[in-house]
N, C-alpha and C positions, 0 to 999 in steps of 0.2 A: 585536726582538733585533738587534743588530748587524752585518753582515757581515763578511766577511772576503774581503779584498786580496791574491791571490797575484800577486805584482809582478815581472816581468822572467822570465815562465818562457818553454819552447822544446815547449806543446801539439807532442803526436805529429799530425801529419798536418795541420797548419792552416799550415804553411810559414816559419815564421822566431818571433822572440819575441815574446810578447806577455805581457797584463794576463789573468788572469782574476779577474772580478768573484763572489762568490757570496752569494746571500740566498734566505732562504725557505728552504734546501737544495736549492738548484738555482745550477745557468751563470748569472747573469744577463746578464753580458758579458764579450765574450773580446776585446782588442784592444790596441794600445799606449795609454800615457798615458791611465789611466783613473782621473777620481777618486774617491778611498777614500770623501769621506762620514768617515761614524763607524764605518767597517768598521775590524777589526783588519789591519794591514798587516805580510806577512809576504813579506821578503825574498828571490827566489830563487837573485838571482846567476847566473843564465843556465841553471837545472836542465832538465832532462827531465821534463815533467808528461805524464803515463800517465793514462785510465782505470783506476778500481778492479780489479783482477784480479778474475778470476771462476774459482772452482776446480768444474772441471763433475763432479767422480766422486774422489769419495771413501767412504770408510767408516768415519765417525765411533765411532758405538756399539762398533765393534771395538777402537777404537785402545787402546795402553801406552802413550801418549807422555808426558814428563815422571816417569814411576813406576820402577821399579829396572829394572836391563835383564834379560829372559828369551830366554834363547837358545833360538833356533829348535827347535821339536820336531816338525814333520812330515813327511812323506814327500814325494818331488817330484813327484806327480800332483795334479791339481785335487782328488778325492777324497779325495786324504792329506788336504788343508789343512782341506777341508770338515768331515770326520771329528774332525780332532786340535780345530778351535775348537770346535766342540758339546762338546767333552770335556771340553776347559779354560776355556772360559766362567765358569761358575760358580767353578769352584777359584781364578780370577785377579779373581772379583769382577766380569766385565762384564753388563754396560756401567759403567762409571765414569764419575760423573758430574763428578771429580776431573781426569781423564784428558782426557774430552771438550774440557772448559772450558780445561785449558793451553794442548792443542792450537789451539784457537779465539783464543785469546789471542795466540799464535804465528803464526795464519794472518794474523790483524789486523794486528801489526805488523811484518810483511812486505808490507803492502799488497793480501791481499784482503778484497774486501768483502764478496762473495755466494759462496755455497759450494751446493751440491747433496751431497747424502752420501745412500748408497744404505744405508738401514735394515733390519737384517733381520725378515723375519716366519716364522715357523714353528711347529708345534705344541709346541718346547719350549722356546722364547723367548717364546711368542704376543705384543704390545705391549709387553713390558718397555721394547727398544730404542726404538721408536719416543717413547715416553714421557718418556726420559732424555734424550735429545736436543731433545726439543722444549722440556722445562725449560729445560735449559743454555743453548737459545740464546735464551730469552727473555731471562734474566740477563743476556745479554752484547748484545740489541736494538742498542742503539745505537753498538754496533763493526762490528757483520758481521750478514748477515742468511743464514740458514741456509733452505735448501730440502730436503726427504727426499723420497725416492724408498720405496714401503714392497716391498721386496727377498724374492722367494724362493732366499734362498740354496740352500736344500736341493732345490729342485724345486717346483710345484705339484702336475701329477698325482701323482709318488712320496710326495709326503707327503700323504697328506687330511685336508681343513679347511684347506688352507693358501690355498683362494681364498676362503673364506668371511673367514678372517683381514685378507688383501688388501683386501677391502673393510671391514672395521670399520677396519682404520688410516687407507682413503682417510678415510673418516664423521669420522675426527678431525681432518682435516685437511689431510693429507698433500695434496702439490703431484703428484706422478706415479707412475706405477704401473711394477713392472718388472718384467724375466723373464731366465731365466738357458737358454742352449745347450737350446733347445726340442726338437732331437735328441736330441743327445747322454747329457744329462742327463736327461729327460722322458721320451723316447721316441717322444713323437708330436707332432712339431710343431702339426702343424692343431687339434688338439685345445688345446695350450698358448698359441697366438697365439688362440684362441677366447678363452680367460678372460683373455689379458690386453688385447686390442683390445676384448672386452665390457664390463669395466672402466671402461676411459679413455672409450667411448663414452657407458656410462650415466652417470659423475662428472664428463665434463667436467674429467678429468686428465690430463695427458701420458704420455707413454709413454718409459722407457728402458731398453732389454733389454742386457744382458750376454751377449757371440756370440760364445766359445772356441773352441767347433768350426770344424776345418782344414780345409783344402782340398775339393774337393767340396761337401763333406755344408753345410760352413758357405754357400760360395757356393750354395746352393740355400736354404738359409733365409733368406739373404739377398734373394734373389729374393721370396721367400713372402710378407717381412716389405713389398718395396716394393709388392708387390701390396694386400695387406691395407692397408697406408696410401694408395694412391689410391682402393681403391674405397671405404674410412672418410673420406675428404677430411679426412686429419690432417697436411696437409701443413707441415710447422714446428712441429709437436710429438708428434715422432718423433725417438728418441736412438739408437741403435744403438753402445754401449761396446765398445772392443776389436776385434772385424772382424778377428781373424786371419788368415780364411781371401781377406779382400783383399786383406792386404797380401804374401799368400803367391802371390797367382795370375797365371797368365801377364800380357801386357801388354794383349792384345784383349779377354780375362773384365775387367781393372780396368776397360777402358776404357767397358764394356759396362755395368757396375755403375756407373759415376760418372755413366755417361748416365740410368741409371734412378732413382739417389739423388738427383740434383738434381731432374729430374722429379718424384719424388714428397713433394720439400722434408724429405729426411731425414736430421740429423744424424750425423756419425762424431767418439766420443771417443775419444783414444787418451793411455794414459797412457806410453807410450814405455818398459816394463819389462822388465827386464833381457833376454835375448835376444831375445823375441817379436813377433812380423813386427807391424811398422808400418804403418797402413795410408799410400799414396803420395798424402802431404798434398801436393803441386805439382803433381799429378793430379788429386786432385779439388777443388782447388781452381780450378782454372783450367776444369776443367768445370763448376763452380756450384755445390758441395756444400762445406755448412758443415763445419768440421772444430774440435774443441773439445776441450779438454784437460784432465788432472785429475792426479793423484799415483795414486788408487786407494787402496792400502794401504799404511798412516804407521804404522808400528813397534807392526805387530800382530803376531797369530800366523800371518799370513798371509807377513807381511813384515817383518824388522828394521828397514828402509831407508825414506828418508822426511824429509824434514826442514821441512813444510809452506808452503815457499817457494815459490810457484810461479814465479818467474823459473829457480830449480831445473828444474823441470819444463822450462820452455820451452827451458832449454839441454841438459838431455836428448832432448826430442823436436827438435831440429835437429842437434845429434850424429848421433844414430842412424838420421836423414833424411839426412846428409851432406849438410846444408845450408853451404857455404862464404861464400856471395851474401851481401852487406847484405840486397836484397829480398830471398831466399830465407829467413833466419836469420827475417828479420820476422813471415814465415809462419807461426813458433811462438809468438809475441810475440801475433799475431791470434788463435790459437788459446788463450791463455790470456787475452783480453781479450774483442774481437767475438765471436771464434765461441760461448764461453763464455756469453755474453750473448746471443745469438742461442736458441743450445739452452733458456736459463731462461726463454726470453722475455721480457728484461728492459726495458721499454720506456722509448726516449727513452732512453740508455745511448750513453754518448761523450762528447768534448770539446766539444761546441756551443751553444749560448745556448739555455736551457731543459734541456738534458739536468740529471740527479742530480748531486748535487756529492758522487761516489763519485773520488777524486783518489788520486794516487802521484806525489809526487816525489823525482827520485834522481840524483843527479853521472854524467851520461855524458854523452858525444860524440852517439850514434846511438840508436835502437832497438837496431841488433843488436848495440852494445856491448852497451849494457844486460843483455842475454840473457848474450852470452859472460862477460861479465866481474860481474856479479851482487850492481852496489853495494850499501850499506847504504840501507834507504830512509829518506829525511831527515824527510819529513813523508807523512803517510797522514790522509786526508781522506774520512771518509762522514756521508754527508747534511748535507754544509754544516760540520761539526763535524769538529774534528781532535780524531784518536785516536792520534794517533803524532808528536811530533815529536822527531828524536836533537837532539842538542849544537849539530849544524851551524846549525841553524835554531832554536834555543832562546828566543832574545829578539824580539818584533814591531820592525820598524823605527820604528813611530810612529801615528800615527791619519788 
């Protein structure tokens, strides 16, 4: 099968313009004056060529997207939200396997490639979600590749069966296992990090928990959570979504926590949502902890708001960080790209000879233009194979 010639692009981080070469569905070579061969040659005019975006937390099986608009109906506690979707689930038809697919379609041609979505399981969903999703993104394989996380929204101890669940969705499949505010919501931590570290140990799945809980009580689960992963040696596949009570605590608790996240190689996802504490991505980054980023909830009943762009995201999560810096802004750019990749464990993932030819090109100056200012993406590229390209880049220059 032929290659294809992206000609005259400006790779993020490799220092000035170059050729990238692609066959196989991989980098083959990235440099100036490189020839095509019988590759398709596609023009770039000096673009910004990106890694695939990687959307680390989302909630697929939830989403309305693309369907009639439904005005918000629940209450503002976590509980409201959880409540009013078990309600309206069914009445609204989810999981939609209509809904999913736009949305996907959407993520695609904005340029991501790899998605993780946190699936729910419980005894009144039991596999449904997990099911529909796993369909939908087979259909669309060769746009985007979809990771599930199999989700106890409602709790594991409060609901029972929901760890026996847990494990028949890993048995299908499913990439990682999750848990939701082990206090808060559960009641007993040590008991909840039991079934979901026993889990990931026996399946040889990752782990991504969902951590609401504030101040204090969060910052000790936190602590709990890095312990349980170095004595499990699951160092790198370890997600820890949200972290409120991080981005809420003094400066010596963060700094004390990023010393023991990076220690025990364990991600923070933050989808940067409307008021709630961010955790201090220039802190722990500079301490060595990956930091990775997602939308969350895309125009469910959890959330009207949403628009599955993750360059969206990235300029939210640098907004709300008061990132003003070029390298600071970039930080979220990383967080929707590397760190993203990092948390999937996506291996061989980047702009280098051999990496996946998972690509994004798009009309900017900078990286952290890119972010601020949120061009259209011109051409979108996975596994060697273009799935996107606008008007700008429509015709091959030649062979």
């Amino acid at each position: 099968m032929p290659g294809l010639l992206l000609r005259d692009g400006r790779p993020w981080n490799t220092g000035g313009p170059a050729d990238l070469l692609v066959s196989g569905g991989v980098i083959a070579e990235v440099g100036p004056g490189i020839a095509p061969g019988d590759a398709e040659v596609v023009e770039l005019g000096g673009r910004l060529v990106l890694p695939g975006l990687v959307e680390a937390h989302c909630h697929l099986d939830k989403t309305l997207y693309g369907g009639p608009w439904r005005p918000h109906s629940a209450g503002p506690a976590l509980a409201d939200r959880i409540a009013d979707e078990r309600l309206r689930r069914a009445e609204l038809g989810l999981p939609d396997p209509a809904r999913v697919s736009a949305l996907l379609e959407t993520m695609a041609a904005a340029g991501t490639t790899h998605v993780r979505t946190h699936t729910d399981v419980h005894s009144g969903t039991g596999l449904t979600g997990v099911e529909v999703v796993r369909d939908t993104a087979a259909r669309l394989a060769g746009r985007i590749t979809v990771e599930q996380v199999a989700f106890p929204q409602s709790g594991i101890l409060t609901n029972p069966g929901t760890a026996a669940l847990l494990e028949e969705a890993i048995k299908l499949g499913l990439d990682a296992v999750g848990g939701i505010d082990p206090a808060g919501l559960d009641r007993d931590p040590v008991r909840h990090l039991d079934v979901v570290f026993g889990l990931a140990e026996r399946h040889g799945v990752r782990i991504d928990l969902h951590l609401h809980d504030p101040g204090s009580l969060g910052v000790f689960e936190l602590e709990l959570i890095i312990e349980r992963t170095r004595a499990a040696g699951l160092a790198g596949r370890v997600t820890v979504s949200h972290a409120y009570a991080l981005g809420e605590a003094d400066a010596a608790t963060q700094d004390r926590l990023a010393a023991g996240l990076a220690e025990a190689g364990i991600t923070i996802t933050t989808a940067a949502v409307f008021d709630f504490p961010v955790p201090p991505v220039k802190k722990l980054r500079a301490a060595g902890v990956n930091v990775a980023c997602g939308h969350d909830d895309i125009r469910d009943l959890w959330s009207p708001y949403g628009s599955g762009d993750l360059l969206d995201r990235a300029m939210h999560l640098a907004y709300r960080s008061t990132f003003r810096r070029d390298e600071d802004i970039e930080l979220a750019l990383e967080a929707v790209t590397y760190g993203g990749a990092s948390a999937l464990g996506l291996a061989g993932y980047g702009l280098t000879e051999g990496a996946p030819a998972d690509l994004v090109v798009l009309d900017a100056e900078t990286p952290a233009h890119a972010v601020v200012t949120r061009p259209p993406r011109d051409l979108v590229v996975k596994a060697g194979h273009i799935v996107h390209r606008s008007g700008a880049l429509s015709v091959p220059a030649g062979r």
